[in-house]
N, CA, C and O atoms as a printed pandas DataFrame, in Angstrom:
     atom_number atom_name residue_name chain_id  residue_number  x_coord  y_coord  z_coord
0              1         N          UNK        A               1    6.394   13.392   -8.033
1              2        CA          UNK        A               1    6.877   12.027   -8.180
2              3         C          UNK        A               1    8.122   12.050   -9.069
3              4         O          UNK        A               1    8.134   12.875   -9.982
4              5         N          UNK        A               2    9.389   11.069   -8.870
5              6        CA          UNK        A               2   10.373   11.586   -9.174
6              7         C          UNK        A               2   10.164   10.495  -10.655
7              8         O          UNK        A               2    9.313    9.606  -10.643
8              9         N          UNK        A               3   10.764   10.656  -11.454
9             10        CA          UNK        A               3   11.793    9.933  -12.873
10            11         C          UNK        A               3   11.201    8.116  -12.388
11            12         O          UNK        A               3   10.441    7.295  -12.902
12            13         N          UNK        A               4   12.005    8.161  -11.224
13            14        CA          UNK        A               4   12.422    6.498  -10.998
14            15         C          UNK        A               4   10.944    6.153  -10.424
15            16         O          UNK        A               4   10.316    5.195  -10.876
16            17         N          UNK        A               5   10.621    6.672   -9.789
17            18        CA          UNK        A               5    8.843    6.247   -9.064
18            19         C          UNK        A               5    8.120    5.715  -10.228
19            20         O          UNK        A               5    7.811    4.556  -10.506
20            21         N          UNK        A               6    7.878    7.048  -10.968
21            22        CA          UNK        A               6    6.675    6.895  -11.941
22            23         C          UNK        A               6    7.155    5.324  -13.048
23            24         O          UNK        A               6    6.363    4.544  -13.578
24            25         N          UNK        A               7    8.968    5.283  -13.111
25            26        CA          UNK        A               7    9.100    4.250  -13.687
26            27         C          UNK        A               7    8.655    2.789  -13.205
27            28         O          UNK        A               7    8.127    1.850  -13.800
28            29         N          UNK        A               8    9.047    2.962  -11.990
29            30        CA          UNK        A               8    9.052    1.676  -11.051
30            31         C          UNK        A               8    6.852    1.166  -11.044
31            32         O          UNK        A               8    6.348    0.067  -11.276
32            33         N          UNK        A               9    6.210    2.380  -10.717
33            34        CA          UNK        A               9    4.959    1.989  -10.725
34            35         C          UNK        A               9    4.773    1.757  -11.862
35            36         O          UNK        A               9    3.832    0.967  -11.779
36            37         N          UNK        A              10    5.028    1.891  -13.108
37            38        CA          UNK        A              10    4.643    1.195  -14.483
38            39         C          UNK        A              10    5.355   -0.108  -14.380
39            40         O          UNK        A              10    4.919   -1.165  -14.838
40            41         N          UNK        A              11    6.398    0.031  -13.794
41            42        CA          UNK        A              11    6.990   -2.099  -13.951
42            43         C          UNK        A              11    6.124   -2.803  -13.142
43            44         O          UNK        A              11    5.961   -3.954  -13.545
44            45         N          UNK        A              12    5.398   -2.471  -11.961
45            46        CA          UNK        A              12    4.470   -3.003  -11.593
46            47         C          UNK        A              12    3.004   -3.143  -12.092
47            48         O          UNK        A              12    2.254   -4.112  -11.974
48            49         N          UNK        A              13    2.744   -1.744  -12.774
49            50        CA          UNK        A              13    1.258   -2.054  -13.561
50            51         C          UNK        A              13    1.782   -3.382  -14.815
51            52         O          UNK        A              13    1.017   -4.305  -15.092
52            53         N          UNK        A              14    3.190   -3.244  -15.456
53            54        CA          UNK        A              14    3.072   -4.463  -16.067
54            55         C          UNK        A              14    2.954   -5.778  -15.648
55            56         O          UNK        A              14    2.358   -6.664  -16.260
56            57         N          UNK        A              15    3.698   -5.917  -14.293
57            58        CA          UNK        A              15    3.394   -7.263  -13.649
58            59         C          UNK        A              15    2.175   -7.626  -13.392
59            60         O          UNK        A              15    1.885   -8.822  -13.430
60            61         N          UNK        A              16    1.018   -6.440  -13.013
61            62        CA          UNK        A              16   -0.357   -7.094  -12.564
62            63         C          UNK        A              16   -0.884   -7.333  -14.022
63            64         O          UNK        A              16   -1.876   -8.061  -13.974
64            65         N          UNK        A              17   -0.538   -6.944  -15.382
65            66        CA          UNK        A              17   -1.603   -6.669  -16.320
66            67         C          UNK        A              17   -1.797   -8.312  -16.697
67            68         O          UNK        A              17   -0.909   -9.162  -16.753
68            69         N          UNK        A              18   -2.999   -8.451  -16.894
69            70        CA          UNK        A              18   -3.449   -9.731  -17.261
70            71         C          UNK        A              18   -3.986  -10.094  -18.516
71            72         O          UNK        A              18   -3.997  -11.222  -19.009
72            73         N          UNK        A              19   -4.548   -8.763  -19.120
73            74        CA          UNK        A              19   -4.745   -8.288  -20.875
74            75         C          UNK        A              19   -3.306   -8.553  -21.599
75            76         O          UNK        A              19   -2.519   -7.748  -21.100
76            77         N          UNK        A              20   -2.628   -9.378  -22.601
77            78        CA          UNK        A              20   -1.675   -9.738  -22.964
78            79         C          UNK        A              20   -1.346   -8.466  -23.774
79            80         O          UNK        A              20   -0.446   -7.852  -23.202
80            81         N          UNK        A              21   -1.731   -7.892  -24.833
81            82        CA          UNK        A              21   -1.863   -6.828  -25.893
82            83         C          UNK        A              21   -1.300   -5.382  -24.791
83            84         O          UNK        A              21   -0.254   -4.744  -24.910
84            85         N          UNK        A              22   -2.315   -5.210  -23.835
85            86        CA          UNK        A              22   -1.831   -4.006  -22.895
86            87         C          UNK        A              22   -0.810   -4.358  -21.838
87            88         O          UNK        A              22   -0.469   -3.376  -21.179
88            89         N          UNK        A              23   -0.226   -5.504  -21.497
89            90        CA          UNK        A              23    0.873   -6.171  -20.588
90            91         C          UNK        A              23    2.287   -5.656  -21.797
91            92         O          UNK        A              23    3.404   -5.172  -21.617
92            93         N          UNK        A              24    1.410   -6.120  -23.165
93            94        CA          UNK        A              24    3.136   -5.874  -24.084
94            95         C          UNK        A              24    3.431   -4.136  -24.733
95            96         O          UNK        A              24    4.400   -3.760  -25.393
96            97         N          UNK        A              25    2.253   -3.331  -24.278
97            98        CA          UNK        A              25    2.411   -1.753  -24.871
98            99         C          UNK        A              25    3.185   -1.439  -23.449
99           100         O          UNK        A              25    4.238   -0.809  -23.554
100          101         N          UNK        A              26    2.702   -1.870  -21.969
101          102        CA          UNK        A              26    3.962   -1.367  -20.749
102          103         C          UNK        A              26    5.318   -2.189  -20.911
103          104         O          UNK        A              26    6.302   -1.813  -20.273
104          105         N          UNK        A              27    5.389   -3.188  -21.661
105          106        CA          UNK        A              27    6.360   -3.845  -21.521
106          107         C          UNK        A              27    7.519   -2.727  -22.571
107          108         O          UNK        A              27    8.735   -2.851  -22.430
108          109         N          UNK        A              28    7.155   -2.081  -23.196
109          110        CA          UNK        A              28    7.577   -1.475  -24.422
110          111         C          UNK        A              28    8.069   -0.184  -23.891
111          112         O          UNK        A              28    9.207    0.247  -24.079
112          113         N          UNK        A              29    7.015    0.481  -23.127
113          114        CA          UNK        A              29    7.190    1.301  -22.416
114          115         C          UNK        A              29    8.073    1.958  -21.300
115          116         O          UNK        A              29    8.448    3.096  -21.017
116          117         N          UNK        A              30    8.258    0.389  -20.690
117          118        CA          UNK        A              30    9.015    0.563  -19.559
118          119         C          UNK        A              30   10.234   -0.326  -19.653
119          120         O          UNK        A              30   11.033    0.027  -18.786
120          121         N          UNK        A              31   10.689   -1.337  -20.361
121          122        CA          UNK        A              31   11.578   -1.875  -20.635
122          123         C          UNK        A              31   12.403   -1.537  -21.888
123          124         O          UNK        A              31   11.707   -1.523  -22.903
124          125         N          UNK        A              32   13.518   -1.300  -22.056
125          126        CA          UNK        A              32   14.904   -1.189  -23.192
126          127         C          UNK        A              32   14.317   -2.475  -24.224
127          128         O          UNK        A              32   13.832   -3.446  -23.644
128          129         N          UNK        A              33   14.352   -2.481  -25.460
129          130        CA          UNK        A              33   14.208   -3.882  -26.100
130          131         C          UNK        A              33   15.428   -4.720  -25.911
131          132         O          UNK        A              33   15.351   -5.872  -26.337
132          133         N          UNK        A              34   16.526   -4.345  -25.353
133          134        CA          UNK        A              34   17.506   -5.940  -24.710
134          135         C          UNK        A              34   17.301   -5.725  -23.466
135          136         O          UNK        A              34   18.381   -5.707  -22.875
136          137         N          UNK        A              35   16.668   -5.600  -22.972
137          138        CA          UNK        A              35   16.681   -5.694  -21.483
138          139         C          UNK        A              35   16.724   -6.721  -20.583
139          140         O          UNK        A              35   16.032   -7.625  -21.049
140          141         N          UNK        A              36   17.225   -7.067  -19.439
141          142        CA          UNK        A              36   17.735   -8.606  -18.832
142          143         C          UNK        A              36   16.143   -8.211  -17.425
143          144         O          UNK        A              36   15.286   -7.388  -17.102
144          145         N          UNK        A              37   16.728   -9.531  -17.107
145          146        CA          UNK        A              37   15.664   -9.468  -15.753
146          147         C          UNK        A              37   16.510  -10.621  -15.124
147          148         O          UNK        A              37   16.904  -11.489  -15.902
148          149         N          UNK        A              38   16.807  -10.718  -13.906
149          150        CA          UNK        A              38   16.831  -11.845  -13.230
150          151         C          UNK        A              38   16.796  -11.863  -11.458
151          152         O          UNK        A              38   17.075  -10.937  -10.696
152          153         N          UNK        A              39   16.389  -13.145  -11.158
153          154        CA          UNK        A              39   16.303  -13.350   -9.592
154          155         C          UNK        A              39   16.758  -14.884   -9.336
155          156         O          UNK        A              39   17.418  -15.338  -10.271
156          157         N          UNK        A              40   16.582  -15.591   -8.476
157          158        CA          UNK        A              40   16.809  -16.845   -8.184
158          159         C          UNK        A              40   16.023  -17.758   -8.851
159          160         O          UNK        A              40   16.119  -18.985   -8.872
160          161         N          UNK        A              41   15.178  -16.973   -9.432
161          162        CA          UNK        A              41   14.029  -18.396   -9.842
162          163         C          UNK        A              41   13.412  -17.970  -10.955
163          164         O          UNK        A              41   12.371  -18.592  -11.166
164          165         N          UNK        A              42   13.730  -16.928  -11.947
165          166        CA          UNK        A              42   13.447  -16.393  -13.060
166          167         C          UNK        A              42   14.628  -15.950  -13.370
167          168         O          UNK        A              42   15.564  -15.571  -12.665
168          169         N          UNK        A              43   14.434  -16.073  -14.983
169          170        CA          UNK        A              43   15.210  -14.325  -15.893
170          171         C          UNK        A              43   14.659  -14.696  -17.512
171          172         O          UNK        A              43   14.129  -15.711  -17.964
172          173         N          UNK        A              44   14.936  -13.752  -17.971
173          174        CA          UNK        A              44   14.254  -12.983  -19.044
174          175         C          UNK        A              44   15.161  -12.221  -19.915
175          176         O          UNK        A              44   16.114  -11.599  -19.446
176          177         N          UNK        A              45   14.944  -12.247  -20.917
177          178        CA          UNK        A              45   15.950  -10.987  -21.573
178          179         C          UNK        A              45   14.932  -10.635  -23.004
179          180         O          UNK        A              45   14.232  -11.505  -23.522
180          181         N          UNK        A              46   14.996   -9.426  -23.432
181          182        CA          UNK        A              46   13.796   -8.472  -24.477
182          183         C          UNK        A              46   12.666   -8.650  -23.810
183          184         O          UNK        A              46   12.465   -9.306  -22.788
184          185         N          UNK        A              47   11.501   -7.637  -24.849
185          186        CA          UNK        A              47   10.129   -7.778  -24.526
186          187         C          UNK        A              47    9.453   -8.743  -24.612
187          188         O          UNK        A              47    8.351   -8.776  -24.064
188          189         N          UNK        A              48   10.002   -9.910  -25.413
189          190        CA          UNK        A              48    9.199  -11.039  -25.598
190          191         C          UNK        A              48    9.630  -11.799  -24.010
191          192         O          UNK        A              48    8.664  -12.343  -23.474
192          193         N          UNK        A              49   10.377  -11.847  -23.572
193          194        CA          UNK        A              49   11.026  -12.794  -23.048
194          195         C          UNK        A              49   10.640  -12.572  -21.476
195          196         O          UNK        A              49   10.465  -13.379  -20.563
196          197         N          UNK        A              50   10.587  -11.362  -21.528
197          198        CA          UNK        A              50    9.938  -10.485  -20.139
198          199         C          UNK        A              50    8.542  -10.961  -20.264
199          200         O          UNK        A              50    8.175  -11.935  -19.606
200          201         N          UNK        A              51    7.660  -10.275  -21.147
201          202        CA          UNK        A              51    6.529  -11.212  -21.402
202          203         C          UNK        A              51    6.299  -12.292  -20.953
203          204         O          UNK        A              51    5.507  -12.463  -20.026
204          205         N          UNK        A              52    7.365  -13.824  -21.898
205          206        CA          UNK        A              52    7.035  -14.855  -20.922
206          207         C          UNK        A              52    6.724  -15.254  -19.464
207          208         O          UNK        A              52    5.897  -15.967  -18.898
208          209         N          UNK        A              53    7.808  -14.435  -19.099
209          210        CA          UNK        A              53    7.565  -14.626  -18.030
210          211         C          UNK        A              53    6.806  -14.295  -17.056
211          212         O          UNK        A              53    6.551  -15.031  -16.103
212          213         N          UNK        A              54    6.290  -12.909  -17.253
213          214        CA          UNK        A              54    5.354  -12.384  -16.269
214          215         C          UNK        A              54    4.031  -13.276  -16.478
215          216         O          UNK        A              54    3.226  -13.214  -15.548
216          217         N          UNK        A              55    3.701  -14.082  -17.550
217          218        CA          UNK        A              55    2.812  -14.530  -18.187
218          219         C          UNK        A              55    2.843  -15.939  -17.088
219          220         O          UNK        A              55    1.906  -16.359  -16.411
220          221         N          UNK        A              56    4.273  -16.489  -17.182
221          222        CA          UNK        A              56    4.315  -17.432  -16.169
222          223         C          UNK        A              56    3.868  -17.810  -14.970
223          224         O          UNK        A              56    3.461  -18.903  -14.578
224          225         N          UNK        A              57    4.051  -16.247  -14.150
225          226        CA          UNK        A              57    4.445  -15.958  -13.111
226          227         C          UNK        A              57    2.395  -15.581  -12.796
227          228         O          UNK        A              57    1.862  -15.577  -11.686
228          229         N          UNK        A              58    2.034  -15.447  -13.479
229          230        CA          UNK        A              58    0.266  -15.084  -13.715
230          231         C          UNK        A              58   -0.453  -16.936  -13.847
231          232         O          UNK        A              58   -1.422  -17.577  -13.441
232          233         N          UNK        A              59    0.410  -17.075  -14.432
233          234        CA          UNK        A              59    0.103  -19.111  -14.379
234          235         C          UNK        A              59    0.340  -19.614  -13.128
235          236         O          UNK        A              59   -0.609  -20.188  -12.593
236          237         N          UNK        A              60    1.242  -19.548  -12.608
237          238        CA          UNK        A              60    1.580  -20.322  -10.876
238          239         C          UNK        A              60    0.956  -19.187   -9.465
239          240         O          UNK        A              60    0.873  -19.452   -8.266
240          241         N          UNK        A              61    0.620  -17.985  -10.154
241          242        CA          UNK        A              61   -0.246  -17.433   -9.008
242          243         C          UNK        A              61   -1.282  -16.398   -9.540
243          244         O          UNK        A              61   -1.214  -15.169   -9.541
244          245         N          UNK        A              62   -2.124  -17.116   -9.929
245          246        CA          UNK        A              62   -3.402  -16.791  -10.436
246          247         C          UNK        A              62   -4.274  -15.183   -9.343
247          248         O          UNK        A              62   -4.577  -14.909   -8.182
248          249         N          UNK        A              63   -4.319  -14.567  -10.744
249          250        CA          UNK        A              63   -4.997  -13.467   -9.223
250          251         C          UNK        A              63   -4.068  -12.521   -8.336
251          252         O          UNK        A              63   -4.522  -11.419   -8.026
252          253         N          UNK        A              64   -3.126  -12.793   -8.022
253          254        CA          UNK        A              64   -1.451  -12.107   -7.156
254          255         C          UNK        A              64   -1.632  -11.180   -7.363
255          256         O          UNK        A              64   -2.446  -10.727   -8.167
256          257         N          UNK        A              65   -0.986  -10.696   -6.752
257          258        CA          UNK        A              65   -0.737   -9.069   -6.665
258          259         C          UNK        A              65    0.419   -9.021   -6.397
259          260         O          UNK        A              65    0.870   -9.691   -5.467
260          261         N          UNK        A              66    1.556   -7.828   -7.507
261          262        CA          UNK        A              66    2.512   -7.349   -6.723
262          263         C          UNK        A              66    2.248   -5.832   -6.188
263          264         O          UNK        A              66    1.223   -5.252   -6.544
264          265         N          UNK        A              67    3.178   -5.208   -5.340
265          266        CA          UNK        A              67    2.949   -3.692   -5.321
266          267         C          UNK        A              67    4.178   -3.658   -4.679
267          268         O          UNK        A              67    4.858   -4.550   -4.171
268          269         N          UNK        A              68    4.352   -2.322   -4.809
269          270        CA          UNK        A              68    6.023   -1.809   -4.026
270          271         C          UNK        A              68    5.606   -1.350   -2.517
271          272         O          UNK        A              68    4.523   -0.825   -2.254
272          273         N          UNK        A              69    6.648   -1.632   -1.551
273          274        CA          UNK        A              69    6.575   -1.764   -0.075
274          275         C          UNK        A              69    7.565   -0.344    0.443
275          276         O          UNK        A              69    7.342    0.212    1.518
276          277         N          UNK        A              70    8.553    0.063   -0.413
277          278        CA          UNK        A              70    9.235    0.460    0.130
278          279         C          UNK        A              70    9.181    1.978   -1.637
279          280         O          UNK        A              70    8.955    1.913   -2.845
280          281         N          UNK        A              71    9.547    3.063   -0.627
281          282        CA          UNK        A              71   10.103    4.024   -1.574
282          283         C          UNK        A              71   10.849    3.618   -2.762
283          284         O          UNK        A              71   10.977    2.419   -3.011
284          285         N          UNK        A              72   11.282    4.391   -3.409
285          286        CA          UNK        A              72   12.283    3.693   -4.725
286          287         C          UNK        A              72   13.266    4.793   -4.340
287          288         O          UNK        A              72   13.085    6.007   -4.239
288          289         N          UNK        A              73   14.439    3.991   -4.139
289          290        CA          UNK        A              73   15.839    5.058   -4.076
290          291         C          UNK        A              73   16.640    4.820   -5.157
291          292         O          UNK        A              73   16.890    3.695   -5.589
292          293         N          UNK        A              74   17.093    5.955   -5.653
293          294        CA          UNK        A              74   17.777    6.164   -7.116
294          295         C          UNK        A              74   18.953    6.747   -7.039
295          296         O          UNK        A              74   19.470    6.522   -5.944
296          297         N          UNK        A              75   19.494    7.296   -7.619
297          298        CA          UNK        A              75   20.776    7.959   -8.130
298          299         C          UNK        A              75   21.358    7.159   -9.262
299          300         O          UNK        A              75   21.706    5.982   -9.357
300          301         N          UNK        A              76   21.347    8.469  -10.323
301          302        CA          UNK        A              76   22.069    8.771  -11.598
302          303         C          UNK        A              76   21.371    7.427  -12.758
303          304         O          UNK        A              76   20.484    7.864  -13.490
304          305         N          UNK        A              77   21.624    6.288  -12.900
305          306        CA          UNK        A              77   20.805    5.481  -13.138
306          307         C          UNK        A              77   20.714    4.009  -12.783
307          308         O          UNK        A              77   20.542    3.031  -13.510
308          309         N          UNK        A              78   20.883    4.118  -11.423
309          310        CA          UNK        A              78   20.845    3.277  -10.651
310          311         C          UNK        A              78   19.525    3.553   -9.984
311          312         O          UNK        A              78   19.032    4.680   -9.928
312          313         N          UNK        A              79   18.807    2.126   -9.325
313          314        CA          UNK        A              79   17.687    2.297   -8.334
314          315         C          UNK        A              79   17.049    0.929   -7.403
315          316         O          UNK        A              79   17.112   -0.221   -7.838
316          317         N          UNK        A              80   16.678    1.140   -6.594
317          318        CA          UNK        A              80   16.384   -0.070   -5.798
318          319         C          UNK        A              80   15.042    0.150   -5.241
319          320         O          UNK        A              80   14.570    1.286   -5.292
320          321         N          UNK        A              81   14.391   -0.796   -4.724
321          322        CA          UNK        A              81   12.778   -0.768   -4.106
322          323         C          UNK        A              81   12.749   -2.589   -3.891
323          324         O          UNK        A              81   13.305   -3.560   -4.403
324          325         N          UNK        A              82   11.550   -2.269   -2.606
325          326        CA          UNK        A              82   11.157   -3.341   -2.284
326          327         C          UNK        A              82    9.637   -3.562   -2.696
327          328         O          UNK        A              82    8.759   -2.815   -3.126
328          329         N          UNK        A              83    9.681   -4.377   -2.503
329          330        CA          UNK        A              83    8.020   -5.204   -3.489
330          331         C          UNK        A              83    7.493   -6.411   -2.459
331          332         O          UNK        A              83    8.264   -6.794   -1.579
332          333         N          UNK        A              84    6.194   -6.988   -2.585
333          334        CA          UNK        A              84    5.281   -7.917   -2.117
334          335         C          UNK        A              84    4.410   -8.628   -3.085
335          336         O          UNK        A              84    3.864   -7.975   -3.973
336          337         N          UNK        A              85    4.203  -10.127   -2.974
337          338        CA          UNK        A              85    3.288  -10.203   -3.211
338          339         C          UNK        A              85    2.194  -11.400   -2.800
339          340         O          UNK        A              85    2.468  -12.478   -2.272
340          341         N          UNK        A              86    1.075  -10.980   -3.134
341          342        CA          UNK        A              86   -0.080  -10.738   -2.475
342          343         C          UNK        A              86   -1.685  -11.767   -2.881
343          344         O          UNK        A              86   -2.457  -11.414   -3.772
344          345         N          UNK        A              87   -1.903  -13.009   -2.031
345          346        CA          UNK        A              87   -2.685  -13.265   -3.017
346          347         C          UNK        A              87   -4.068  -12.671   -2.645
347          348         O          UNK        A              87   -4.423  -12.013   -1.668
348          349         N          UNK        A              88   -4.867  -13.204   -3.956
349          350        CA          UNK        A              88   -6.326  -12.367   -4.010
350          351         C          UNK        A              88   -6.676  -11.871   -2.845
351          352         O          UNK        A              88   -6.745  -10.643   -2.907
352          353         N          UNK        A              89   -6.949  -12.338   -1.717
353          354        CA          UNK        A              89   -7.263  -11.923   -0.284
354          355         C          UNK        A              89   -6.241  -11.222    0.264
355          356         O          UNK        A              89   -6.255  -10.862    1.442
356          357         N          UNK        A              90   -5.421  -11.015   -0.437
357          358        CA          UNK        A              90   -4.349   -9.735    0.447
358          359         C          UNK        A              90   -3.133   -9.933    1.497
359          360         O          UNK        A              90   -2.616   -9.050    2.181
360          361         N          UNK        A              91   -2.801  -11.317    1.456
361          362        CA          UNK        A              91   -2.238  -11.831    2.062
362          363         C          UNK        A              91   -0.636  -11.861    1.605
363          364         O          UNK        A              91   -0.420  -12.800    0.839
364          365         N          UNK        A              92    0.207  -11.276    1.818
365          366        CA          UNK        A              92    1.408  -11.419    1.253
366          367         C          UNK        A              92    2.311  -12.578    1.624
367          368         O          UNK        A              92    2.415  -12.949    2.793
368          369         N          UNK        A              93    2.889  -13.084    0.734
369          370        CA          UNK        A              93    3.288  -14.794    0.639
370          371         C          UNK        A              93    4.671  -14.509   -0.045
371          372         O          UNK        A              93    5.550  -15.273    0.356
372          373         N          UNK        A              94    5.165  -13.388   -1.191
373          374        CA          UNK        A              94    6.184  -13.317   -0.782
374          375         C          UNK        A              94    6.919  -12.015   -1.430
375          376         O          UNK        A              94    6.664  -11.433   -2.485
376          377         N          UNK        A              95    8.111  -11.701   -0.258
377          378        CA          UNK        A              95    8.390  -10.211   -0.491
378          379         C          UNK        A              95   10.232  -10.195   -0.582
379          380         O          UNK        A              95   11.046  -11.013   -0.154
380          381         N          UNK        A              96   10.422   -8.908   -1.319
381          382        CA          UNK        A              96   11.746   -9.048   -2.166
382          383         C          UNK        A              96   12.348   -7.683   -2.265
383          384         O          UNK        A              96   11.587   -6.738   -2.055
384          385         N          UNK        A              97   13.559   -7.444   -2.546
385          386        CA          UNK        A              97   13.890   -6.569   -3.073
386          387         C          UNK        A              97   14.685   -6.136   -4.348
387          388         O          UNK        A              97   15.831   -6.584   -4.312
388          389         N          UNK        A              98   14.399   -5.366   -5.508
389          390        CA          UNK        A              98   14.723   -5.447   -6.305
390          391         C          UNK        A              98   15.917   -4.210   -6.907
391          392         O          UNK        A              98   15.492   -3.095   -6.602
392          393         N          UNK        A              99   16.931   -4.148   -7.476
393          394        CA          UNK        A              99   18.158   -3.216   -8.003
394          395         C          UNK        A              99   17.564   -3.281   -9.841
395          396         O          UNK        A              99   17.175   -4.155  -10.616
396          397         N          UNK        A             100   17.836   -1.533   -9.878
397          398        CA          UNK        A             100   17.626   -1.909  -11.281
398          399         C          UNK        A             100   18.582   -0.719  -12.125
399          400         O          UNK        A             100   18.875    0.375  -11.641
400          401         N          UNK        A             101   18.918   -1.117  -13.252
401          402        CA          UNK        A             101   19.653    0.343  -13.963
402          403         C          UNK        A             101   18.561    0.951  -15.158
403          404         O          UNK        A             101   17.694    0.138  -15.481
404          405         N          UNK        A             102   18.525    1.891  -15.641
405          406        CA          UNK        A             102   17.872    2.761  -15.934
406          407         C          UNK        A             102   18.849    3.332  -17.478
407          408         O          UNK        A             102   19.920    3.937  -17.421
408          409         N          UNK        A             103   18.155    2.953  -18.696
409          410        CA          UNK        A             103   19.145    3.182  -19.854
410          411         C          UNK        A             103   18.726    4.956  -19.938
411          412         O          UNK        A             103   18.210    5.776  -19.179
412          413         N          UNK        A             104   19.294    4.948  -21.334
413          414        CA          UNK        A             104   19.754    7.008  -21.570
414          415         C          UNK        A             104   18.256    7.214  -22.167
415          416         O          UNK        A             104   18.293    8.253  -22.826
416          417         N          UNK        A             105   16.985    6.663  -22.205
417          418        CA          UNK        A             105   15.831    7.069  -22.516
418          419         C          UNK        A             105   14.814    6.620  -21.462
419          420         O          UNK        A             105   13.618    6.777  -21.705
420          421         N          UNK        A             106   15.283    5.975  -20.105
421          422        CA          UNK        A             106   14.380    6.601  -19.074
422          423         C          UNK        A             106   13.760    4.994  -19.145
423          424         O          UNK        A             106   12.659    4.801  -18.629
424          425         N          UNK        A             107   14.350    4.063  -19.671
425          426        CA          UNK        A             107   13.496    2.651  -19.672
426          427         C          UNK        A             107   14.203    1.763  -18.751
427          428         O          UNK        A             107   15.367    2.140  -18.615
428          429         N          UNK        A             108   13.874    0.550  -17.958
429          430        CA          UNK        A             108   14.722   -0.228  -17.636
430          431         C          UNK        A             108   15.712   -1.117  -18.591
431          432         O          UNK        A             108   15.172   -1.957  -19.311
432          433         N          UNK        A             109   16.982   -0.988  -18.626
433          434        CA          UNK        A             109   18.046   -1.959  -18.844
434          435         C          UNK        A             109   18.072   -3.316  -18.062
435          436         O          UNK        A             109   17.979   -4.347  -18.728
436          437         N          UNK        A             110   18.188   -3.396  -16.732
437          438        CA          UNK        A             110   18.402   -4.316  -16.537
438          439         C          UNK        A             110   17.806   -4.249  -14.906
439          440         O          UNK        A             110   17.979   -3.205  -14.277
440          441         N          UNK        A             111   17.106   -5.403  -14.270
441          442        CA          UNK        A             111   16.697   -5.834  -12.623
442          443         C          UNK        A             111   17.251   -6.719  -12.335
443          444         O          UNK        A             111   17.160   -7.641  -13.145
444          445         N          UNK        A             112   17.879   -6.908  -11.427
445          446        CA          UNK        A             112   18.163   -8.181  -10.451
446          447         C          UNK        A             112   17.248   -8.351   -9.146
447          448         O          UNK        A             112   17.315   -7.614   -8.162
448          449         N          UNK        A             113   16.517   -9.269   -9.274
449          450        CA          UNK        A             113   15.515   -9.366   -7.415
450          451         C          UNK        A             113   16.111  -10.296   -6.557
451          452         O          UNK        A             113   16.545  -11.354   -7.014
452          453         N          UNK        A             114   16.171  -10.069   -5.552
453          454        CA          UNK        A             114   16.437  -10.871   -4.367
454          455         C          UNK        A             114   14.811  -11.124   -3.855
455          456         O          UNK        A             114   13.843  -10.383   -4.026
456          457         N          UNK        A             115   14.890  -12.523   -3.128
457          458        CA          UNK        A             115   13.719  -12.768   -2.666
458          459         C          UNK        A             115   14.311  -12.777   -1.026
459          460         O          UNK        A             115   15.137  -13.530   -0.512
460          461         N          UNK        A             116   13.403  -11.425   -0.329
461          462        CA          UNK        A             116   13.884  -11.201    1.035
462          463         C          UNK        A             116   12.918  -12.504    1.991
463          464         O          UNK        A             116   13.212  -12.784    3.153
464          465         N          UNK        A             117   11.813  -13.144    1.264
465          466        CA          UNK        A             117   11.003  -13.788    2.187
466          467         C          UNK        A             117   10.027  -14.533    1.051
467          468         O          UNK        A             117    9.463  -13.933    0.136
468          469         N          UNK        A             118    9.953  -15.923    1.298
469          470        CA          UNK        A             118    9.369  -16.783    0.289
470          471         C          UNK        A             118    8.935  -17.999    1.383
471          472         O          UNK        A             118    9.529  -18.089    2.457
472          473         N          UNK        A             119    7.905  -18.874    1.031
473          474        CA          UNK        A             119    8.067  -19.994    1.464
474          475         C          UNK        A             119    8.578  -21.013    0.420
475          476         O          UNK        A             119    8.298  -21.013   -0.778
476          477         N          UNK        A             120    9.578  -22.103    1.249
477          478        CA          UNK        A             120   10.045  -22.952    1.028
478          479         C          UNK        A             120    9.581  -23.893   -0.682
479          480         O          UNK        A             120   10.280  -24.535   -1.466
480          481         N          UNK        A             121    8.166  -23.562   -0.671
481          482        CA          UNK        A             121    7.632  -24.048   -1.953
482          483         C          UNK        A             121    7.270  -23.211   -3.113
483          484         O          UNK        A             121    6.290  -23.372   -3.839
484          485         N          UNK        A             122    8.213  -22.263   -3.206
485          486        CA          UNK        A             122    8.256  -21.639   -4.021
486          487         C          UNK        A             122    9.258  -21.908   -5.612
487          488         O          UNK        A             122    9.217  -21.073   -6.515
């Protein structure tokens, strides 16, 4: 498993974590402490702020699931992957793709997501 994989599956174990205490040791882990986040309908910047939001994002879809759909393609410290997500019954409701850079200790700096497929009431 390469550098960017093993990174990318920890940004997702932080999105599912629902334990606040173990959501903020991956947040630490896998995020730069200035680190940005943004998409059309979120952003975030540090660990607190990332926090909020995933915290949010656990408030308007109780139970969800994200997981990655697509490989993670990288180079130098650049990387991209696609993602889903999924409610309790497995049903994916909505799927995206995300760009991310990668600082000089292997953490995320910064994501931008595109939402490739959402419904309208999102």
């Amino acid at each position: 498993m390469s550098a960017h994989t093993a990174l990318i599956d920890r940004y997702f174990d932080t999105w599912n974590e629902t334990d606040a205490s173990r959501r903020m040791e991956l947040i630490v882990a896998t995020w730069a402490s200035d680190a940005t986040y943004a998409d059309p309908l979120l952003s975030a910047q540090s660990h607190e702020g990332i926090d909020a939001m995933i915290r949010a994002v656990h408030e308007r879809f109780p139970q969800h699931r994200l997981r990655r759909t697509t490989a993670v393609d990288g180079f130098a410290d650049r990387l991209r992957f696609s993602w889903e997500l999924s409610t309790p019954e497995g049903v994916s409701i909505i799927k995206g793709s995300d760009f991310g850079q990668v600082d000089a200790n292997g953490r995320l700096q910064a994501v931008t997501g595109f939402l490739d497929e959402a419904p309208s009431a999102v």
